[in-house]
C-alpha positions as CSV (number, residue, x, y, z in Angstrom):
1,X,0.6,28.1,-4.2
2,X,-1.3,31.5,-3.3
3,X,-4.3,29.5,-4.7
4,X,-3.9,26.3,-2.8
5,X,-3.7,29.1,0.5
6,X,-6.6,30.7,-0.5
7,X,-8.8,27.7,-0.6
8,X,-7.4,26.5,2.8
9,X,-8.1,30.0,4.3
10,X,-11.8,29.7,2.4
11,X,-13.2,26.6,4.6
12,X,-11.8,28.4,8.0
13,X,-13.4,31.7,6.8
14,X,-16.6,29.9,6.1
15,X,-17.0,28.1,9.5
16,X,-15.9,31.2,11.0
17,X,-19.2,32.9,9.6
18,X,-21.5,30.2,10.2
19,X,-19.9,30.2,14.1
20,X,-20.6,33.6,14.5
21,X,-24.0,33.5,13.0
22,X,-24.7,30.9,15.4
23,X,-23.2,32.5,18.3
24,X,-25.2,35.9,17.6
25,X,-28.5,34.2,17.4
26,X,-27.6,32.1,20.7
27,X,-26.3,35.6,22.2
28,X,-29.4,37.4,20.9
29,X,-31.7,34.5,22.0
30,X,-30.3,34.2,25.6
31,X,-30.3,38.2,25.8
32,X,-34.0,37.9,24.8
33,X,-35.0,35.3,27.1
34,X,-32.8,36.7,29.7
35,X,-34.5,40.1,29.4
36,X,-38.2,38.5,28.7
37,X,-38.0,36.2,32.1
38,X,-37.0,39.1,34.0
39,X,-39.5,41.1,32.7
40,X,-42.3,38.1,33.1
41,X,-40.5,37.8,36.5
42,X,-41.0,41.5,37.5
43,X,-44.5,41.9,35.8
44,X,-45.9,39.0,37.5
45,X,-44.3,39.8,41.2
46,X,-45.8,43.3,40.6
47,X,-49.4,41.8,39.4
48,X,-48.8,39.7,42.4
49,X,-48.4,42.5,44.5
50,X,-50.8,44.8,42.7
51,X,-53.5,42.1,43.0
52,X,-53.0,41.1,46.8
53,X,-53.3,44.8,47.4
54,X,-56.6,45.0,45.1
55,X,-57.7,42.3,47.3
56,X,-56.7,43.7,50.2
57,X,-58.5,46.8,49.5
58,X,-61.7,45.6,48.6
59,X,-62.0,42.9,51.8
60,X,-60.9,46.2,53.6
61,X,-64.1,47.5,52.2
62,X,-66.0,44.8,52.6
63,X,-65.3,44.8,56.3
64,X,-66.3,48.6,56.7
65,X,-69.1,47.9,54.9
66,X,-69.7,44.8,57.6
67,X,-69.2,46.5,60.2
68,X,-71.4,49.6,59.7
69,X,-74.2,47.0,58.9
70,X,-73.7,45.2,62.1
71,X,-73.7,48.1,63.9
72,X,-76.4,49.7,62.0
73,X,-78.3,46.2,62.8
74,X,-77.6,46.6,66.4
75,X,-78.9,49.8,66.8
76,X,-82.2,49.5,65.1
77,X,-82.7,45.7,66.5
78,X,-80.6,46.0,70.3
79,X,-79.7,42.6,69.0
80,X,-76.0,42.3,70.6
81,X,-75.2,39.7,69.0
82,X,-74.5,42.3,66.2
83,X,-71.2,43.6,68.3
84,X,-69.3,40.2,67.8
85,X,-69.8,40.0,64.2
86,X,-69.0,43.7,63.4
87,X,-65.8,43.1,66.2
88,X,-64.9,40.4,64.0
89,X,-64.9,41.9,60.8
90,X,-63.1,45.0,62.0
91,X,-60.3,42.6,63.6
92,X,-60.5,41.3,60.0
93,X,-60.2,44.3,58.3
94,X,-57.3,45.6,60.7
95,X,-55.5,42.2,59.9
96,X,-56.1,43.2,56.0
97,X,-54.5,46.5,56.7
98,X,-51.8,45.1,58.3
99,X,-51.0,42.4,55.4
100,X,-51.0,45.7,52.8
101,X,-48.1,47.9,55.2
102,X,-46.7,44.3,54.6
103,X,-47.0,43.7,50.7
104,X,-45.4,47.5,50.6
105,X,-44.3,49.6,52.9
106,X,-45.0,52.9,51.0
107,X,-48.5,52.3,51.9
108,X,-47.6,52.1,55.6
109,X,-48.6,55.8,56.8
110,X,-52.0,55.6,54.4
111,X,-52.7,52.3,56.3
112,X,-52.2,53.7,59.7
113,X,-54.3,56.4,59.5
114,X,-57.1,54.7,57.6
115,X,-57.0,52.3,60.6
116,X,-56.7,55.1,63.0
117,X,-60.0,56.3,61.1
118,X,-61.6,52.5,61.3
119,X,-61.3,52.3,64.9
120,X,-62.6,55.5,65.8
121,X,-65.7,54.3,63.2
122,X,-65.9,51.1,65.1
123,X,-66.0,52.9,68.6
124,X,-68.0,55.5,67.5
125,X,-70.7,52.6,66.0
126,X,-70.7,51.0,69.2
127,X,-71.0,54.2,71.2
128,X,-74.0,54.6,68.9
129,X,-75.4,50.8,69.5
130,X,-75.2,51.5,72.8
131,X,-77.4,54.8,72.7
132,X,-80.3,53.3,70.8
133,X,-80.1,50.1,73.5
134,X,-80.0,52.2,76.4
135,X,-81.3,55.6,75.6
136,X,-83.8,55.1,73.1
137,X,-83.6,56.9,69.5
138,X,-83.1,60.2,70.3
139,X,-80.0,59.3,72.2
140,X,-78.7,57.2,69.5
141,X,-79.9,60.2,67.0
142,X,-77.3,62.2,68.9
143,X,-74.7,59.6,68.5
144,X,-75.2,59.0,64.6
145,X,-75.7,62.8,63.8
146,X,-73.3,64.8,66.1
147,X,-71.0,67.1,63.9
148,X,-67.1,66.0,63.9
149,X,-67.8,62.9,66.4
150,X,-70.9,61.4,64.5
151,X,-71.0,57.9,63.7
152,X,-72.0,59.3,60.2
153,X,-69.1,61.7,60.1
154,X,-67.2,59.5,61.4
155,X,-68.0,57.0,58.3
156,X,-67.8,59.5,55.6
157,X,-63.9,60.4,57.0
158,X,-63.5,56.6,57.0
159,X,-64.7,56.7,53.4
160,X,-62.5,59.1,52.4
161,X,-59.5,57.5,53.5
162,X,-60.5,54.1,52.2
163,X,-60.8,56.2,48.9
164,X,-57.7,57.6,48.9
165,X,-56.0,54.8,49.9
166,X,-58.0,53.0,46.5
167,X,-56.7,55.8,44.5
168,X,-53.5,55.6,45.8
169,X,-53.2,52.0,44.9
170,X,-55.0,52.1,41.8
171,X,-52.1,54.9,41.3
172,X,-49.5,52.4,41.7
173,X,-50.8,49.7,39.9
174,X,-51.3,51.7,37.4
175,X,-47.6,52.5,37.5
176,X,-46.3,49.0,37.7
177,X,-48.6,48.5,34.8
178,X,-46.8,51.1,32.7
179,X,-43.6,50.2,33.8
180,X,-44.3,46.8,33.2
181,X,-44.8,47.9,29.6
182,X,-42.1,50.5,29.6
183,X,-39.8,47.4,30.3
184,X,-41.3,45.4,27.4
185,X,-41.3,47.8,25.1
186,X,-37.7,47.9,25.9
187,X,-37.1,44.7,25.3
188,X,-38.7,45.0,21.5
189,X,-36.5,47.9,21.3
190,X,-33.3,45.4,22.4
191,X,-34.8,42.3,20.2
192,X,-35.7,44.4,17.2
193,X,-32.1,46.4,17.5
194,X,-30.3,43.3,17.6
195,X,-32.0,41.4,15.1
196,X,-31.0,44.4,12.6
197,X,-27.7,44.2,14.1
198,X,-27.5,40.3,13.1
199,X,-28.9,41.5,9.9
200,X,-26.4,43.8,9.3
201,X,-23.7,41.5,10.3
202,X,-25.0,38.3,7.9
203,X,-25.2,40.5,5.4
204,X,-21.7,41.9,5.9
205,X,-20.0,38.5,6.2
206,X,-22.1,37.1,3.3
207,X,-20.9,40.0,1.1
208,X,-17.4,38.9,2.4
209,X,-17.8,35.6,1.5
210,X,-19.2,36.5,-1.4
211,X,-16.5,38.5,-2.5
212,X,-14.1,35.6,-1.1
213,X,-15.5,32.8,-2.8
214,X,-15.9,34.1,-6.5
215,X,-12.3,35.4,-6.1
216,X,-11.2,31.9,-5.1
217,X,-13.8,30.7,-7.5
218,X,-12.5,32.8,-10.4
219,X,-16.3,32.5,-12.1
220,X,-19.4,30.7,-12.2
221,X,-19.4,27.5,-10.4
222,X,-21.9,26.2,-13.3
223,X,-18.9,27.1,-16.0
224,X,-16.4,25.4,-13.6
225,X,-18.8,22.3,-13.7
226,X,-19.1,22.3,-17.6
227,X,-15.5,22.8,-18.7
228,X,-14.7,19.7,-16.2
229,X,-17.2,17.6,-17.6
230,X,-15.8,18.4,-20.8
231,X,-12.3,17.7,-19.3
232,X,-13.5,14.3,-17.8
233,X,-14.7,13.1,-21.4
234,X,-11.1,13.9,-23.2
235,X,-12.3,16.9,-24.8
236,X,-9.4,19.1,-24.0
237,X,-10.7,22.0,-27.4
238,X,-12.3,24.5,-24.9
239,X,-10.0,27.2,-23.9
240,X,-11.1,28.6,-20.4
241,X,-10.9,32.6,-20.7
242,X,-9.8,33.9,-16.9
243,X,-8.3,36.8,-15.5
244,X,-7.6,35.5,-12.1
245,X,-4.6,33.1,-12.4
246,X,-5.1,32.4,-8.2
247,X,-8.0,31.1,-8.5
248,X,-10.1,27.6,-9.4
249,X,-11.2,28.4,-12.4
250,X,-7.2,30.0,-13.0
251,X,-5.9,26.4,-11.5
252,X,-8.4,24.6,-13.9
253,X,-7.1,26.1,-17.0
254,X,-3.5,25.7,-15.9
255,X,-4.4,21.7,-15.3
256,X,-6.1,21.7,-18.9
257,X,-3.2,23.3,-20.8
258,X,-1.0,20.7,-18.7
259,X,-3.5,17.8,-19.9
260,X,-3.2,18.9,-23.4
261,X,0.6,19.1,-23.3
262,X,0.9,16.0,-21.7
263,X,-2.0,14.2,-23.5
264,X,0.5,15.4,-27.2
265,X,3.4,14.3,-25.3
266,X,2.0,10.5,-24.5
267,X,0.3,10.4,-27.7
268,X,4.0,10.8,-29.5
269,X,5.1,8.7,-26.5
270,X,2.5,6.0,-27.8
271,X,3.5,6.2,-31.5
272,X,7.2,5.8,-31.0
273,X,6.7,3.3,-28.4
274,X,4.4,1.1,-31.1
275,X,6.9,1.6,-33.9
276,X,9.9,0.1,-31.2
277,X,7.2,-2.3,-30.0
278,X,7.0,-3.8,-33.3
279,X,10.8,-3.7,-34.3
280,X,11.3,-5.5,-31.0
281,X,8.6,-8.2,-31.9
282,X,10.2,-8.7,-35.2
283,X,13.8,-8.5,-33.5
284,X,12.6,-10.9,-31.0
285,X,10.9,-13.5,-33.6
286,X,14.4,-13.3,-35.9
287,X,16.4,-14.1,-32.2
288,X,14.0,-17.2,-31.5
289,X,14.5,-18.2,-34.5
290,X,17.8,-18.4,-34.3
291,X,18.1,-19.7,-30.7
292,X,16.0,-22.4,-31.7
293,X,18.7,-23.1,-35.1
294,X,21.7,-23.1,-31.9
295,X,19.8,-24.9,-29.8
296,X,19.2,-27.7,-32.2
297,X,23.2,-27.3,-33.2
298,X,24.0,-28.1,-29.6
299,X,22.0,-30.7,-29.2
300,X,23.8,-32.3,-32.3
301,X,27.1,-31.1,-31.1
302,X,26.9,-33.1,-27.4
303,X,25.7,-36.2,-29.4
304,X,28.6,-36.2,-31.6
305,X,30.7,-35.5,-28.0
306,X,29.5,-38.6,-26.5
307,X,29.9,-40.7,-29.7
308,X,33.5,-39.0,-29.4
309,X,33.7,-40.4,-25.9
310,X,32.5,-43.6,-26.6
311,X,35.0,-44.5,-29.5
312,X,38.0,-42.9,-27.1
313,X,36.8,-45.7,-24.1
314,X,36.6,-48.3,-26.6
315,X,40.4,-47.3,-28.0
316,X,41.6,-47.1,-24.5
317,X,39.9,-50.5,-23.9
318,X,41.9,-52.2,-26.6
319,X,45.2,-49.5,-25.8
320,X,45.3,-51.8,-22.5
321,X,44.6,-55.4,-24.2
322,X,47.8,-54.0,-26.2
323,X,49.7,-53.4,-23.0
324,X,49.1,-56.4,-21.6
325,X,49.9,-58.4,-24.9
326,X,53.3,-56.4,-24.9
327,X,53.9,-57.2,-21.4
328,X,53.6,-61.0,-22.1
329,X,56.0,-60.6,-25.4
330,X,58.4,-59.1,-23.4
331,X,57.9,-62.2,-21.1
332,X,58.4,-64.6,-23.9
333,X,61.5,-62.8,-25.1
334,X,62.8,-62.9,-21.8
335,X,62.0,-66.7,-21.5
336,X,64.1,-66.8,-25.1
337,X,67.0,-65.0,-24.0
338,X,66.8,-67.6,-20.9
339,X,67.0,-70.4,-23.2
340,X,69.8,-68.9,-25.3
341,X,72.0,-68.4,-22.5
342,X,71.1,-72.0,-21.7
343,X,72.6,-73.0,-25.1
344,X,75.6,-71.3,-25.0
345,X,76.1,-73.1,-21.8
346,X,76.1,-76.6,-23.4
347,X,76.0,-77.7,-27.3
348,X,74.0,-80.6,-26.4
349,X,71.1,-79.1,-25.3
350,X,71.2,-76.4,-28.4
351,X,68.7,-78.7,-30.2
352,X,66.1,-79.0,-27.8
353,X,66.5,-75.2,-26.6
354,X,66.7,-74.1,-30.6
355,X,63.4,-76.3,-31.1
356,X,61.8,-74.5,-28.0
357,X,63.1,-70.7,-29.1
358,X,61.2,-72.0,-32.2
359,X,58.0,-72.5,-30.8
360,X,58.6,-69.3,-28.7
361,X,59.4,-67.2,-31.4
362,X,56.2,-68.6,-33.5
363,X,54.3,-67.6,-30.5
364,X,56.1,-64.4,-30.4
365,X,55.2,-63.9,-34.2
366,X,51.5,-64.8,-33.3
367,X,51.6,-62.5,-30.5
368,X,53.1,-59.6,-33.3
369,X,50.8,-60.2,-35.5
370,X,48.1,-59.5,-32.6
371,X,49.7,-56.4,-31.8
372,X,49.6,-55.0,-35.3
373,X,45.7,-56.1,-35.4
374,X,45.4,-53.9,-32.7
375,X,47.6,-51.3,-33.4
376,X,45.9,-50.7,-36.8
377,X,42.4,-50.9,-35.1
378,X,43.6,-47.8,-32.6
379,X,44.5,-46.5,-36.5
380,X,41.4,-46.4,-37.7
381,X,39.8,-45.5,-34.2
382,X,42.1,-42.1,-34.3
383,X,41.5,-41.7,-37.5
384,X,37.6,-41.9,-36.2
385,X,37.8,-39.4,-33.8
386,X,40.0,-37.0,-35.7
387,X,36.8,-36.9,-38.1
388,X,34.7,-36.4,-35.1
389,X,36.8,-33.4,-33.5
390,X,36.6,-32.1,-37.3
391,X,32.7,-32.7,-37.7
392,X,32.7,-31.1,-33.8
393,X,35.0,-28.2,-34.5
394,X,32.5,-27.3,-37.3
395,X,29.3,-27.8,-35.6
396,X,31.2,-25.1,-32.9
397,X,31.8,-22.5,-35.8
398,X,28.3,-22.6,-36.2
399,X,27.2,-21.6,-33.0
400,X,29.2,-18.9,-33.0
401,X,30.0,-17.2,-30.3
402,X,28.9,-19.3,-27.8
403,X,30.9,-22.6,-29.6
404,X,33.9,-20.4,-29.6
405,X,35.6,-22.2,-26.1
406,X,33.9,-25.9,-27.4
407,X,35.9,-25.3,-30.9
408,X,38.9,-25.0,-29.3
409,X,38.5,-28.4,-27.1
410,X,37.6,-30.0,-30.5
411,X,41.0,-28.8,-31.9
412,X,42.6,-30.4,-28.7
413,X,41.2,-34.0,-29.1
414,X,41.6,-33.5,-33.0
415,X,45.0,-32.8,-31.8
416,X,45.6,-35.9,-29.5
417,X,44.0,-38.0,-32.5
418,X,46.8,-37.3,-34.6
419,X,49.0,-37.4,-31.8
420,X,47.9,-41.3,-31.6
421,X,47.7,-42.1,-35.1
422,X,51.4,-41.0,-35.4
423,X,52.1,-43.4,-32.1
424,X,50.8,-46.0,-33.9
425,X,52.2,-45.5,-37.2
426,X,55.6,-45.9,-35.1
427,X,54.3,-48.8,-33.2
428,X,53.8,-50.4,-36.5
429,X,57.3,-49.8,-37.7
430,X,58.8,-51.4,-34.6
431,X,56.0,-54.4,-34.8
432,X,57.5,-54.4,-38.5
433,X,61.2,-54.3,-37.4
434,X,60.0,-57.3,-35.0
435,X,58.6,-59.2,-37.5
436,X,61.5,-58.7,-39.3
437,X,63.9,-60.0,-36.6
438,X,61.8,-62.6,-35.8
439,X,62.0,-64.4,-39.6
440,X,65.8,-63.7,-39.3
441,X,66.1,-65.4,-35.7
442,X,63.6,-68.4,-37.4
443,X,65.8,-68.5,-40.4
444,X,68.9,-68.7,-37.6
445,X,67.4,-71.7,-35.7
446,X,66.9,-73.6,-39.1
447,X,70.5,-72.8,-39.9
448,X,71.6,-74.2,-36.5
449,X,69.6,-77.1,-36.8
450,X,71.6,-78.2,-40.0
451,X,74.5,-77.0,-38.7
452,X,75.1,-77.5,-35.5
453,X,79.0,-76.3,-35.2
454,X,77.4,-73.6,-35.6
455,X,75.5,-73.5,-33.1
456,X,77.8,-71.4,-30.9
457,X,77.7,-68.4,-32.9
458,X,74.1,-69.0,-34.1
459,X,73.7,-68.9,-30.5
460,X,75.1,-65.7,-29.8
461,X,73.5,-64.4,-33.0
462,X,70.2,-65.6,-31.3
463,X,71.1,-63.7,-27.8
464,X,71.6,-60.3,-30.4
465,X,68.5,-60.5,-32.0
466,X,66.9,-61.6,-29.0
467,X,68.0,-58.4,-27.5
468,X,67.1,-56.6,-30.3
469,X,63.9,-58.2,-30.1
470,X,63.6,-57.3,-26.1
471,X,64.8,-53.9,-26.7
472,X,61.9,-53.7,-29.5
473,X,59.5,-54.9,-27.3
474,X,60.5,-52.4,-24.4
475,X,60.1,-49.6,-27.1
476,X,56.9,-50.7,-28.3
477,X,55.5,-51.3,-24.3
478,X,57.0,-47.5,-23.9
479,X,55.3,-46.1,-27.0
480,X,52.0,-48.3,-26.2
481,X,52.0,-46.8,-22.6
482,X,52.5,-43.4,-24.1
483,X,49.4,-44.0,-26.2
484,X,47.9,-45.4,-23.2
485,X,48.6,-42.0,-21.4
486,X,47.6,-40.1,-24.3
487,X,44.0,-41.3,-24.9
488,X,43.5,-41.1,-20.7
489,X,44.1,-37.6,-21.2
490,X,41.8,-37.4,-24.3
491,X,39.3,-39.4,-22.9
492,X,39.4,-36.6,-20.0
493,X,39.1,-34.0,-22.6
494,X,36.5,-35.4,-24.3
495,X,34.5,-35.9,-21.0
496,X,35.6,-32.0,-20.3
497,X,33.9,-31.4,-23.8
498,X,30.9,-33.4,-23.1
499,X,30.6,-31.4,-19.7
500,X,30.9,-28.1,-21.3
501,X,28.5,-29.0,-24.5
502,X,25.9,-30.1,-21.7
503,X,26.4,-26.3,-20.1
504,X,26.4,-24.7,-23.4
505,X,23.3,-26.8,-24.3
506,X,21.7,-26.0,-20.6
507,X,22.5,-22.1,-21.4
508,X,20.6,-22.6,-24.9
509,X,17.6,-24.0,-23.6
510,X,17.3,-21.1,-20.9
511,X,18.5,-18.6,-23.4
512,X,15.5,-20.3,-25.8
513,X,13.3,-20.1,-23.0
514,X,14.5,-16.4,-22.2
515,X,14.3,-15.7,-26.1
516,X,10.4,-17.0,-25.7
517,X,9.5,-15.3,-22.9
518,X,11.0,-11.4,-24.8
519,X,9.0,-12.5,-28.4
520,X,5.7,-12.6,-26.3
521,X,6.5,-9.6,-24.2
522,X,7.4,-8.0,-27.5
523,X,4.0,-8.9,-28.6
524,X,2.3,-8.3,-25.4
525,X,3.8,-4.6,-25.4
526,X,3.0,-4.2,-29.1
527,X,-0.9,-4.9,-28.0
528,X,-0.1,-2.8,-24.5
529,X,1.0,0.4,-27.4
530,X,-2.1,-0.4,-29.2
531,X,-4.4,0.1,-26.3
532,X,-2.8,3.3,-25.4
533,X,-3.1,4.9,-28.6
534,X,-6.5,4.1,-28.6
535,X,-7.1,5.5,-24.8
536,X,-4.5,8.8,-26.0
537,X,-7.1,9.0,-28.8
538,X,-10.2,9.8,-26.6
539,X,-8.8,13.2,-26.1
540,X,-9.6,16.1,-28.3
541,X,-6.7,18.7,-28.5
């Protein structure tokens, strides 16, 4: 954690320096060129001065130097026109004088009395002009040469002031010029003291940093860059020797001792995982295996259902062709018992009625006989289908578990198969009793026609068996609606069967499908542990 601070403090400590570099050298450089243009500023106004009061001076001279010419001219030529030329270079020269008490002030005394001195030189010159026009040379003689008041006096103290005043000036340019320098010199001083200041300071914040970054470093940078090169191609064999934990190199050796551990750790992973990879593959081929054995049993298992179904619509089919034939003996014996109690009513029509119970009890027999054909048929259909529920409740054993609630349908309709068998078993005792009665009444209508006192009491004979025969008939239209009810009820179980052995056959396919889908996932992961030992491999502990 102290690490991970140190290198976020590094990058702020970093731009700090480089900041402050730059701000020192822009400080330094502004200070330079702030000091240099003031300088350049100064040294130029003061050339500027210095010169315009060099030039002043020597038009100044120039003038005095005009002027005594002009007047000089004057005097030897009594040429007048000399006087306007040497007025107009002393009005010149006094302007020039006045233009340097201007430029500076310090020279305003100097300037006054070297124009004090000019004028009295110009007056004097034309005094002196004026005595060689007017009073010849020796006159003018006087004028040029008279101690104190001569024109050449008068010039020399002119000369001497115009001297001074160079001197003076030459004085103070020479002064500007060293200060000038002075102030430039100081400026080197400032630039070169500075610049070893910003020496100092670089140096000082690079040592810093220095020290800074090889602590967060923890070594060389080229080490750090060959250990993680050796890192980035798996070779995890070289130990890095550091004595600063808080640093890179310190963070680097932690992460490779962590690879290592974890690179052993995945490699075991990868072992185990390629040993449970193939158990599971093997598992999952055994499973499909058997999936495909159950799904093949309940495939077999709804066909036999449905062949199961079929032979239970067909016995219900022929169950109602048996309830309709009882319902029409029980008509016939109805009509007999009609004819009967006719007979008793009247001996003369016994013969005729006996011959007509004959022909109804021969149709009765017929009609018995039918019954029993039938009845054994729904014997040997219940028979059928208790073979079936057997075959069925076997073919549920096998498939095990999930046949477990299919078995115990199968042991319902084997159930109601015996149940129907045993219902016609007694339906064929009472067609049997039937039969019986019926050769008994038969044997009784040949009696009466023979004897026909008899025919009272054969008649009432006939009216027993004839309610024998009804009650028979009754019985067997009870027990043939029973079966009736029975096989509607096994016909709904079977359909109850065929619905489940369709779900249990649905749930095989997808469980199949499921069973698939794991072997190649099995497989696919076996590959998957392959590839990962190879890749663990790479690495070099």
């Amino acid at each position: 954690m102290s690490s991970l601070s140190s290198s976020r403090k590094l990058r702020p400590l970093l731009l700090g320096s480089i900041i402050i570099t730059v701000a020192l050298l822009l400080i330094q450089g502004l200070a330079v060129a702030i000091s240099m243009s003031t300088v350049l500023d100064n040294s130029r106004h003061e050339h500027q001065i210095s010169d315009a009061i060099s030039d002043r001076m020597k038009d100044i001279r120039f003038h005095v130097v005009q002027i005594q010419q002009f007047l000089t001219d004057v005097s030897a030529t009594a040429d007048r026109d000399g006087f306007k030329d040497a007025k107009e270079h002393y009005e010149l020269a006094q302007k020039q004088l006045n233009e340097l008490k201007a430029l500076n002030s310090q020279y305003e005394q100097d300037a006054n009395t070297t124009l004090q001195a000019m004028t009295s030189f110009y007056q004097v010159g034309q005094q002196m002009a004026e005595a060689y026009i007017s009073g010849g040379r020796e006159a003018g003689n006087v004028q040029m040469k008279a101690p104190g008041t001569g024109f050449d006096d008068r010039a020399e103290a002119l000369t001497k002031h115009l001297e001074a005043l160079q001197t003076k000036v030459e004085t103070d340019v020479s002064a500007v010029t060293r200060e000038s320098e002075a102030l430039i010199e100081r400026s080197r001083l400032i630039l070169i003291s500075s610049s070893v200041l910003l020496v100092l300071l670089v140096l000082v914040g690079g040592l810093l940093q220095y020290r800074r970054v090889f602590r967060s470093l923890g070594g060389e940078p080229v080490e750090a860059m060959r250990q993680t090169r050796y890192i980035a191609a798996g070779d995890l064999s070289h130990r890095l020797q550091v004595n600063n934990s808080d640093s890179l190199m310190g963070s680097l050796a932690e992460m490779q001792d962590k690879l290592r551990d974890m690179t052993g750790n995945i490699r075991d992973l990868a072992s185990q995982m390629h040993g449970n990879a193939g158990t599971l593959s093997t598992s999952a081929v055994d499973v499909q295996s058997a999936s495909h054995t159950q799904s093949e049993a309940s495939r077999a298992i709804a066909v036999s259902v449905e062949e199961v179904l079929q032979s239970i619509s067909q016995l219900a089919e022929q169950i109602h062709h048996v309830q309709s034939e009882a319902r029409a003996a029980d008509s016939a014996v109805g009509q007999c018992a009609g004819l009967i109690t006719t007979s008793a009513h009247g001996i003369k029509g016994i013969a005729e009625h006996i011959g007509g119970a004959a022909k109804a009890l021969h149709s009765l027999r017929d009609q018995t006989d039918t019954i029993a054909s039938i009845t054994q048929t729904i014997h040997d259909i219940a028979d059928q289908t208790n073979l079936l529920a057997l075959n069925a409740a076997i073919e549920a054993a096998r498939a095990g578990e999930t046949g477990r609630g299919f078995a115990v349908v199968a042991d319902e309709v084997r159930k109601l198969a015996e149940r129907t068998s045993q219902a016609t078993v007694d339906i064929s005792r009472q067609i049997d009793a039937l039969s019986n009665g019926m050769h008994r009444v038969v044997d009784g209508m040949q009696s009466s026609v023979q004897a026909t006192n008899d025919g009272v009491a054969q008649s009432d004979q006939a009216s027993e068996a004839i309610r024998g025969i009804r009650e028979n008939a009754e019985r067997i239209t009870e027990h043939i609606e029973a079966v009736a009810l029975a096989l509607d009820e096994q016909q709904l179980a079977v359909r109850d069967i065929a619905q489940r052995a369709e779900v249990i056959s649905a749930m095989t396919e997808a469980n199949q499908g499921a069973v698939d889908t794991t072997a190649s996932a099995a497989s696919q992961l076996s590959g998957h542990a392959q590839e990962l030992q190879a890749a663990v491999a790479v690495f070099r502990l």
